[in-house]
N, C-alpha and C positions, 0 to 999 in steps of 0.2 A: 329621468331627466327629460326635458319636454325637446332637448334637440335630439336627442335617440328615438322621441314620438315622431319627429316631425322628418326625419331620416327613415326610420320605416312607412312612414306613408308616403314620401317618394317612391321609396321605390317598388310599394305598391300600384303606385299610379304609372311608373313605368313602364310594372309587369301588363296594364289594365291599357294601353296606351292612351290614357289622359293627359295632353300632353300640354295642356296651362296646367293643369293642376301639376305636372312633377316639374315646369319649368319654373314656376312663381314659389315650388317649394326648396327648388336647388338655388333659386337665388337669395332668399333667406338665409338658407346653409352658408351659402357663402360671405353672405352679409357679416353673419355672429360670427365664422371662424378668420375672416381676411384680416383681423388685427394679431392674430393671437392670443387674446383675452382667453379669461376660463367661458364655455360656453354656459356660464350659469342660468337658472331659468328665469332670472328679473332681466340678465344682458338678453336674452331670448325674446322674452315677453318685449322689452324697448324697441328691439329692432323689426319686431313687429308691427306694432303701432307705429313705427316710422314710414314702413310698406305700404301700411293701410292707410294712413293719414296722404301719402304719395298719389297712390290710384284714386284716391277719393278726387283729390285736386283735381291729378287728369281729369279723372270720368266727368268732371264738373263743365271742362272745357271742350270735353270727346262730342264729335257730332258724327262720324262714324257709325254705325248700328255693328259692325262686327267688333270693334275696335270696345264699344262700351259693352256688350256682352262680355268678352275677355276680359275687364276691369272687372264689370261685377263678378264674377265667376273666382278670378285672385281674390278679390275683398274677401267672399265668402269664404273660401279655402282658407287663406289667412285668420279670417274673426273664430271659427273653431277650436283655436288654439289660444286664442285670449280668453281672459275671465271676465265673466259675465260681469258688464256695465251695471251697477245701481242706479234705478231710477229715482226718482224726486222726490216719491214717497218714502221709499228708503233712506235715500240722503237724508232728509226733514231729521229721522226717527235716528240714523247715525250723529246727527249731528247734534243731537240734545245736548250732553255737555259741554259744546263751544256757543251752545245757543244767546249765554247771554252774552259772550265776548264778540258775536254778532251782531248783534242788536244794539249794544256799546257802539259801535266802530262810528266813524263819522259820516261814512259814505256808502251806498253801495261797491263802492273800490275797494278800500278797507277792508270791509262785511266777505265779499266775496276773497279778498287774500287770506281772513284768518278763517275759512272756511276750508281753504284749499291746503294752507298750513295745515290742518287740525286731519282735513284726508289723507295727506300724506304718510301724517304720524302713523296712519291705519290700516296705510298699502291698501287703497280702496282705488279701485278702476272707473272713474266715474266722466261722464260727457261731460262737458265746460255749460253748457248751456243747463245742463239738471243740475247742475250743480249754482248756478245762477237764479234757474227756477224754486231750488231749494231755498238758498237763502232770501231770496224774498217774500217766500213762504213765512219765516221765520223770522222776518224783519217786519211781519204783519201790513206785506203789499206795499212797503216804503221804499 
């Protein structure tokens, strides 16, 4: 299970004394287990991207230079443990059989919902903007 991954590379980093890496990784830990939930690896995987999507924010606003090293340093530590983002050209090529229900839709709003609908079904990890660039790929630049 990826929180047993993600528990022993704490405490690797403990032993290593890295100590954003085992502090950004005990706050994760804690994250998944402080409701009680099962620590399944989709609840794992979410509250990751919750992390990441966090520090991104900060790091966006950090004018700090130690303060933004530590952001990006969690980021990275963090994105190791998520699955690999599909790019555009991928999306495009996943996305052939919703292709023409995209191209149907009435708007780029639409096109991009039933594109995200159609990811979903596919447990695909994909950025809002490739996925944006895909469909307009696919909507033939409309």
């Amino acid at each position: 299970m990826l929180i047993d991954q993600i528990k022993e590379r704490m405490f690797k980093a403990m032993k290593a004394g890295a100590a954003i890496e085992k502090e950004i990784l005990r706050t994760a830990i804690g994250e998944v287990t402080r409701t009680g939930e099962e620590a399944s690896d989709e609840r794992v995987t979410q509250v990751l991207r919750k992390l990441v999507k966090a520090n991104q924010e900060t790091l966006r606003s950090a004018t700090d230079a130690a303060q933004r090293a530590s952001l990006e340093q969690e980021i990275k530590v963090l994105e190791e443990f998520l699955p690999r983002a599909l790019g555009v050209p991928e999306l495009v090529e996943l996305l052939g059989p919703a292709a023409a229900e995209i191209r149907a839709a009435a708007g780029p709003g639409p096109a991009l919902g039933a594109a995200m609908k159609f990811l979903k079904t596919k447990a695909v990890s994909a950025d809002a903007g490739d996925v944006r660039a895909a469909v307009t790929q696919l909507r033939g630049g409309a």
